[in-house]
C-alpha positions in Angstrom: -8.8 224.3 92.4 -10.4 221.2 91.0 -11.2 218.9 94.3 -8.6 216.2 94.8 -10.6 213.3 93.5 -10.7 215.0 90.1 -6.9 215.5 90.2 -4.5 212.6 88.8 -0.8 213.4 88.3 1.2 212.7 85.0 5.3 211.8 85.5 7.2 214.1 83.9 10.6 212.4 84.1 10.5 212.5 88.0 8.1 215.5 88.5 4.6 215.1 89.2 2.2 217.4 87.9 -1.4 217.9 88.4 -4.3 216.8 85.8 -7.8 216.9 85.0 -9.9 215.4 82.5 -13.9 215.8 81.5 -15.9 215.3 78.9 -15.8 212.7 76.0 -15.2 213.5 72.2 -12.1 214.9 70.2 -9.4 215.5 72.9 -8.3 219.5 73.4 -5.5 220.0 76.3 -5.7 223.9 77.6 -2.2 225.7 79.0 -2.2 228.5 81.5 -0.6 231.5 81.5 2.3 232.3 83.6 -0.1 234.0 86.4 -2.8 231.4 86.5 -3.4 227.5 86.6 -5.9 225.6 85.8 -8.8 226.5 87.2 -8.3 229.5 85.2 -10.1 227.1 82.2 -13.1 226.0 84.4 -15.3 228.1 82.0 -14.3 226.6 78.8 -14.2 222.8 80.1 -17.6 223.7 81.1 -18.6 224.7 77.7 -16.8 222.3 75.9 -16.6 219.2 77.7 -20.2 218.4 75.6 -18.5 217.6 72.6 -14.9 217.5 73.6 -12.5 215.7 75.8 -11.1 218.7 77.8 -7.3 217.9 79.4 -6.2 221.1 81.8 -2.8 220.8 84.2 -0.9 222.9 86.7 2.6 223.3 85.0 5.7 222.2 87.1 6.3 224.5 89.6 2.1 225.5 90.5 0.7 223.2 93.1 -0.4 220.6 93.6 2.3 219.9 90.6 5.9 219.3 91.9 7.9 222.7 92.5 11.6 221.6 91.7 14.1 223.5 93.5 16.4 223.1 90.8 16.1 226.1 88.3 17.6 224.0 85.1 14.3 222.2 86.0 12.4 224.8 84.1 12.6 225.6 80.5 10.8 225.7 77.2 12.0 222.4 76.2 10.7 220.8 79.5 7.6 222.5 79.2 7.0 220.3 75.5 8.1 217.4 77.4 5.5 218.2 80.4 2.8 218.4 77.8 4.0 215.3 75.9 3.7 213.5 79.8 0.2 214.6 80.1 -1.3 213.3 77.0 0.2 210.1 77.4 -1.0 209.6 81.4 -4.2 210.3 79.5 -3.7 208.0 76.7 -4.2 210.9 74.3 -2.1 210.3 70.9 -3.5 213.2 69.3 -5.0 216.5 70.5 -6.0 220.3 69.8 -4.0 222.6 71.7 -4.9 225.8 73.1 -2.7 227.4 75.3 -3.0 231.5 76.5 0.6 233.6 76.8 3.1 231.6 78.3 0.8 228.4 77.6 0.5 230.3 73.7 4.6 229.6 73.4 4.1 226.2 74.8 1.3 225.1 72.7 3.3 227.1 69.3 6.1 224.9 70.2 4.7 221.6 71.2 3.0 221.7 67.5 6.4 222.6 66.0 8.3 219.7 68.1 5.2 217.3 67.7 3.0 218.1 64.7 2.3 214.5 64.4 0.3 214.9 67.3 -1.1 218.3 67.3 -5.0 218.9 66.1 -4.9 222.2 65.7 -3.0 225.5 67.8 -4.9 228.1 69.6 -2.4 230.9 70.9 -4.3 233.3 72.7 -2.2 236.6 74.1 1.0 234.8 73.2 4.3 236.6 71.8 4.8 239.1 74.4 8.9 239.8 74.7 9.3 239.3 71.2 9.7 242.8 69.7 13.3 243.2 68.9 12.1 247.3 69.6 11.0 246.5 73.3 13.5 243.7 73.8 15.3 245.0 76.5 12.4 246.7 78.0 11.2 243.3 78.8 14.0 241.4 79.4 14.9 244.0 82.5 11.2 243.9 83.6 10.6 240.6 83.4 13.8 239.3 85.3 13.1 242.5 88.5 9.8 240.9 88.8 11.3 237.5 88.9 13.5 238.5 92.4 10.6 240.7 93.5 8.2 237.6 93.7 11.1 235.8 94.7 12.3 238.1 97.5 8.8 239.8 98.4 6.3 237.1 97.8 4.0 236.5 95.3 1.6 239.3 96.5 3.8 242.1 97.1 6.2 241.1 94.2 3.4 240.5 91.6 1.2 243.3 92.2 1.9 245.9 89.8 2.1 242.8 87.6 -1.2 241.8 88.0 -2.9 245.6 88.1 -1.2 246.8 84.6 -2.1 247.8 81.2 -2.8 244.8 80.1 -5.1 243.4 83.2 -7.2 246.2 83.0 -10.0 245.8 81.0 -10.5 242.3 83.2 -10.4 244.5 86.4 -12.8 247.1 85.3 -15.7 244.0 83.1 -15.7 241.7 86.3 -14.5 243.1 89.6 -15.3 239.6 91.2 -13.4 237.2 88.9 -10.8 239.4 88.9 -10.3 239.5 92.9 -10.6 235.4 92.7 -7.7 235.9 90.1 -5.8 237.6 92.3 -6.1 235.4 95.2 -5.4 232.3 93.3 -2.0 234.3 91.8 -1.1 234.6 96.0 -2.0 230.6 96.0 1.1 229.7 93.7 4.7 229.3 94.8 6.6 232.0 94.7 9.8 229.9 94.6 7.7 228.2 91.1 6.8 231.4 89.5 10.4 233.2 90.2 12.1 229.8 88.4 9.7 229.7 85.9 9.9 233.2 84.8 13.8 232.9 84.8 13.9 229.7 82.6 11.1 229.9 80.1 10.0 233.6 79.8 13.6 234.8 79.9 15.1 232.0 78.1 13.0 231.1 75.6 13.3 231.9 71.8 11.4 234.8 70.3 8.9 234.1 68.0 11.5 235.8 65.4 13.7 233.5 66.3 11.3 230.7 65.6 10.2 232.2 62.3 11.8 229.5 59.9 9.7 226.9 61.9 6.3 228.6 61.9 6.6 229.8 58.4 6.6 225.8 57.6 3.8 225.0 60.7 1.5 222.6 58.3 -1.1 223.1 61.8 -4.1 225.0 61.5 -3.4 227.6 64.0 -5.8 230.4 65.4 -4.8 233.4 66.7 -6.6 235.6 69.6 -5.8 238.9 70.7 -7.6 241.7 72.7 -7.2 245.3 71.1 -6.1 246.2 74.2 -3.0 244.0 74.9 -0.6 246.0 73.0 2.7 243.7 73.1 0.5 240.5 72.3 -1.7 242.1 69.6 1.7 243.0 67.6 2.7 239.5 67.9 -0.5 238.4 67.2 -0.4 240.1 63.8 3.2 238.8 63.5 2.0 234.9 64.0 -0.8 235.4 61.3 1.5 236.9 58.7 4.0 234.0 59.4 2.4 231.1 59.6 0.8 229.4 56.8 -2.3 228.4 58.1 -3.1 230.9 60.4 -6.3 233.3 61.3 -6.6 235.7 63.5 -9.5 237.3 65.8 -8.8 240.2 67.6 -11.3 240.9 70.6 -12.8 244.6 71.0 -11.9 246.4 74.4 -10.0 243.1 76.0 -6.8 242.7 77.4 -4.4 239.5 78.3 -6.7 237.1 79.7 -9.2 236.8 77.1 -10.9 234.1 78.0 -11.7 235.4 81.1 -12.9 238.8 80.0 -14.9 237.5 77.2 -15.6 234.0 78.2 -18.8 233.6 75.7 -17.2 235.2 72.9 -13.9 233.4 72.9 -16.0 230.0 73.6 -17.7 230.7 70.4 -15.0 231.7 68.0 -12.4 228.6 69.4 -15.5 225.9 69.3 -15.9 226.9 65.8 -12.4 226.9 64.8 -12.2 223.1 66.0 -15.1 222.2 64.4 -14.1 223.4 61.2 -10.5 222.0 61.9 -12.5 218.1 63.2 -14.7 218.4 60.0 -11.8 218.8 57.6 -9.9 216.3 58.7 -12.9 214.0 58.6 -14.2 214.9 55.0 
């Protein structure tokens, strides 16, 4: 975790949640995934912050952020409204967004809520639970990991979440990061991750369902998948073919948390994308 001194707290209507910012140049705000926070993104402000201003938070419900008891406390909309918070505790008006799974669907939506203030998207492994084929599939698995995390704790309940398919290749490329991973997943609140899981990942619209929207997303939007994160590179090729202003990389031999398995690769491809997107908008 960042130390304490680096960490200032946005108000999100009443809930506190935990912020960083380093770096100086055009803003870029990065949204973890439902299994990490954000020191998961200690790499890329690292390799950013040079020519960027690099924002990363804890959601609501990850400490040091608040953990609301109350589950209609968590949902998609909030989660636009948490990011909306941050910028403005930061005095950020506008900013690129890059956000990986569950941070994917919150960055996607914050640009279709807020393009005003939106730079560019970069959805990385985001669209899993969106395949009307494997639907239900998810639906059923997602909400029995919600009460086993709830019921068992976060390391009992989330480890065949952690050690599947799609985790894989980030076991197997670096053992090490992988373990820290793992320990800062039994760091969270399980009480968080059980309410969070029940009011965004099960609640939220599918990226079908969002199609009239993203077919008219004026954003440049980048899309990253690994080969080997089967539900998310579907979707990935979904969100390429639907929105207007969309590419798409796709990562050899990588699974869900790209930018950990392939940290210089997908430094390289997203630092170009928001160059090309900053000199654009400049010429």
């Amino acid at each position: 975790m960042p130390t304490r001194t680096d960490i200032s707290y946005a108000d999100a209507g009443g809930v506190r949640l935990a912020t960083t910012s380093a770096g100086t140049g055009t803003p870029v705000v990065f949204i973890h995934e439902l299994a990490g926070d954000m020191r998961n993104w200690e790499p890329q402000v690292r390799a950013f912050s040079d020519r960027h201003r690099c924002l990363t938070y804890n959601a609501r419900g990850y400490p040091p952020s608040d953990v609301p008891s109350d589950p209609l406390q968590y949902s998609q909309a909030l989660a636009i409204g948490d990011l909306l918070a941050v910028l403005g505790h930061h005095g950020v008006d506008r900013t690129h967004v890059v956000g990986l799974s569950m941070g994917g669907y919150a960055a996607l939506n914050f640009a279709l809520a807020h393009p005003d203030k939106t730079l560019s998207v970069v959805a990385v492994g985001t669209g899993h639970g969106s395949d009307p084929d494997t639907r239900d599939e998810f639906l059923a698995g997602t909400a029995a990991l919600a009460d086993r995390i709830e019921s068992g704790g976060l390391d009992l309940g989330g480890h065949d979440y952690l050690h599947g398919p799609t985790r894989r290749r980030f076991r197997d490329k670096h053992p090490g990061d992988f373990a820290t991973f793992n320990r800062q997943f039994g760091e969270h609140s399980a009480l968080g991750t059980a309410l969070t899981i029940r009011g965004c990942q099960l609640r939220r619209p599918t990226l079908q369902e969002l199609e009239p929207h993203l077919a008219r997303l004026a954003v440049p939007t980048l899309v990253i998948a690994g080969d080997d994160d089967d539900p998310c590179l579907t979707a990935g090729v979904y969100l390429k073919r639907t929105i207007p202003d969309a590419r798409l990389c796709v990562l050899p031999r990588t699974t869900h948390t790209v930018n950990l398995e392939e940290p210089d690769a997908f430094d390289r491809v997203v630092l170009d994308f928001l160059a090309d997107v900053d000199g654009s908008r400049r010429s």
